[in-house]
N, C-alpha and C positions, 0 to 999 in steps of 0.2 A: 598775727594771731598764732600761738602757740600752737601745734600738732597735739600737746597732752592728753590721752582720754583717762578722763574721768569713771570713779564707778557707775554714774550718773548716766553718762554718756554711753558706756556700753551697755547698761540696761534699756535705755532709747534705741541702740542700733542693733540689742538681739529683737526685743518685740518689733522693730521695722522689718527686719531679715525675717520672722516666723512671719508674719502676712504678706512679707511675698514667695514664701515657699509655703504656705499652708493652700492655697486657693489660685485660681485661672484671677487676673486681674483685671478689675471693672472698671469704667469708665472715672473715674472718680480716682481711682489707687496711679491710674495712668498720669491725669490731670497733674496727682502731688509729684508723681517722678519728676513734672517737668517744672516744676516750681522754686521759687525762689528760697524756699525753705530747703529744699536736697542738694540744690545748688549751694547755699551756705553749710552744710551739712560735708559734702563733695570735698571745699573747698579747706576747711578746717583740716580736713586727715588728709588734704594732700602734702601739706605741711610737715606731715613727720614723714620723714624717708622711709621707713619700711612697709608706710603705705602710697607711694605716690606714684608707682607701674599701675597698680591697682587700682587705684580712684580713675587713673585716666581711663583704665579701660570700660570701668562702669559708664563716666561721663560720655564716653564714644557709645556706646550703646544704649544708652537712651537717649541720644542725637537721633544715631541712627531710626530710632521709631518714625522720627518723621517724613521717612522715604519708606513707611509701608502704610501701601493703601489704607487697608482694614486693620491699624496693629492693635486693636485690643483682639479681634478675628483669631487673626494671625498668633497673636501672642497664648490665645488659649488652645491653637494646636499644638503650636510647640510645648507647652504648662503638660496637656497631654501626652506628648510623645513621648519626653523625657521623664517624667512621674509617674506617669500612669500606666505604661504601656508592658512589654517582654523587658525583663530584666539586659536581654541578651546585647541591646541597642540603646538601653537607657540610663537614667543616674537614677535608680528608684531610692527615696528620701528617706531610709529607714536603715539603721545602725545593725540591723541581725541583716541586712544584704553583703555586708562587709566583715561579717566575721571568718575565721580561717577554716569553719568547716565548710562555708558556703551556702550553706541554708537559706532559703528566700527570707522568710519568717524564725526567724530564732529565739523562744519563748523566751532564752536568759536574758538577752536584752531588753526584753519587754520589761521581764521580771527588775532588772535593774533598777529600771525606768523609774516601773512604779512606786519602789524601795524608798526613790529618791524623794519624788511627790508626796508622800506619803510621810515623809520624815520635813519637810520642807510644809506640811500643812497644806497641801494643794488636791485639789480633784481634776483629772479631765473634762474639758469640756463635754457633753455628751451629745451636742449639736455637731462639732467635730469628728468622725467617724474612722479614727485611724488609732493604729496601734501608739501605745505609750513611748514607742524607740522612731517616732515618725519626726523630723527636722526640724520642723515649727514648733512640737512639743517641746523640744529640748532647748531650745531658743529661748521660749515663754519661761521656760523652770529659768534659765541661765539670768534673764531680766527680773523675774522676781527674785532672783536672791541677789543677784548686783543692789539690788536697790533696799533692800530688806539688811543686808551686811554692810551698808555706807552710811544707817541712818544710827548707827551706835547705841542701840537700845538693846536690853535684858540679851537678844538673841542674836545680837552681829556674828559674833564668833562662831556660833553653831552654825549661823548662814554662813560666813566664811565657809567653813569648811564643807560646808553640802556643796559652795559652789566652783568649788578646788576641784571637790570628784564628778562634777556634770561638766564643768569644762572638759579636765581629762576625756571620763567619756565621749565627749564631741570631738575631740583632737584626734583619739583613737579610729576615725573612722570617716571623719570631714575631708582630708585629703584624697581619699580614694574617690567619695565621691563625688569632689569637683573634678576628679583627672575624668569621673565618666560623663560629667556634664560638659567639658571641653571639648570631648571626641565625641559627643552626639546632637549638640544644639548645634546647629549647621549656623542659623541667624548668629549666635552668641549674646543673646539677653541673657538666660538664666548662666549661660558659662560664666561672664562675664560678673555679674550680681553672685557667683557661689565663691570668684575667684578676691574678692573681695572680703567676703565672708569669711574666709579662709587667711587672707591675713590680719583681719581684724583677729581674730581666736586665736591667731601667731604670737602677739602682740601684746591681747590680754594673757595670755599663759606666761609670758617671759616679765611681767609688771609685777 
């Protein structure tokens, strides 16, 4: 089986990646990691060489769940630690934490954000309680225009190009904060899950 992804494909693998960076993971989201469906999923992108360090080390870490007592417990401390917590110890999920003045919250990134959404036809969820430059969001925008720009109707091309510049955007600032999810998930679930992430977006940028 081919490694090739499709636009298809990474519109599936941004919206899997925002639900597990948008939320603590429930019983149920645990279940599919361990399923024969991520497993085929896993097994497909190990195939193409610039993702195959990658895959393994996701696959080792949802092994790993099954030597912790409590890992969905468990799993929502660490979801904590690293998201939610002091910037100082953490990988906090939001694009204005990575910008070069430093700023925790950086309106322009939001502002960007929204730019984007906005030209793409989209609203925040409002059940989702996080700024417009938070990971999941950018994930969700990046999936609806993979799939929005593959289906060759009136508006491919304008999608195209919305999702040239939410890529970039997420490229601009993905790397840094997988290096801080590397050096603070002690376990390595979400390192491991960002580090993958991080070459899928490699990947799709150079396609």
């Amino acid at each position: 089986m081919s490694g090739h992804l499709t636009p298809q494909h990474y519109a599936c693998l941004y919206s899997w990646f925002a639900g597990l960076f948008a939320r603590e993971l429930d019983d149920q989201h645990l279940a599919q990691l361990q399923s024969p469906d991520v497993a085929l999923w896993l097994e497909h992108m190990a195939t193409h060489p610039s993702l195959q360090d990658a895959v393994l080390a996701s696959r080792n870490s949802i092994a790993a769940l099954n030597l912790r007592p409590d890992a969905r417990l468990e799993l929502a401390a660490d979801f904590a630690g690293l998201f939610l917590m002091s910037p100082r110890q953490a990988a906090l999920p939001y694009a204005s934490c990575y910008q070069q003045d430093n700023a925790r919250f950086n309106q322009a990134a939001c502002e960007e954000m929204q730019l984007l959404l906005l030209q793409a036809g989209l609203e925040r969820d409002q059940a989702f309680r996080e700024p417009e430059d938070h990971l999941a969001i950018c994930l969700e925008l990046l999936s609806h225009l993979s799939f929005a720009a593959s289906e060759n109707g009136p508006n491919a091309a304008a999608c195209l190009v919305l999702r040239d510049k939410a890529l970039n955007l997420l490229w601009s600032w993905l790397p840094a904060f997988t290096t801080h999810c590397v050096e603070h998930d002690p376990f390595g679930f979400y390192a491991a899950q960002s580090q993958l992430l991080l070459a899928i977006v490699a990947l799709d940028s150079r396609d």
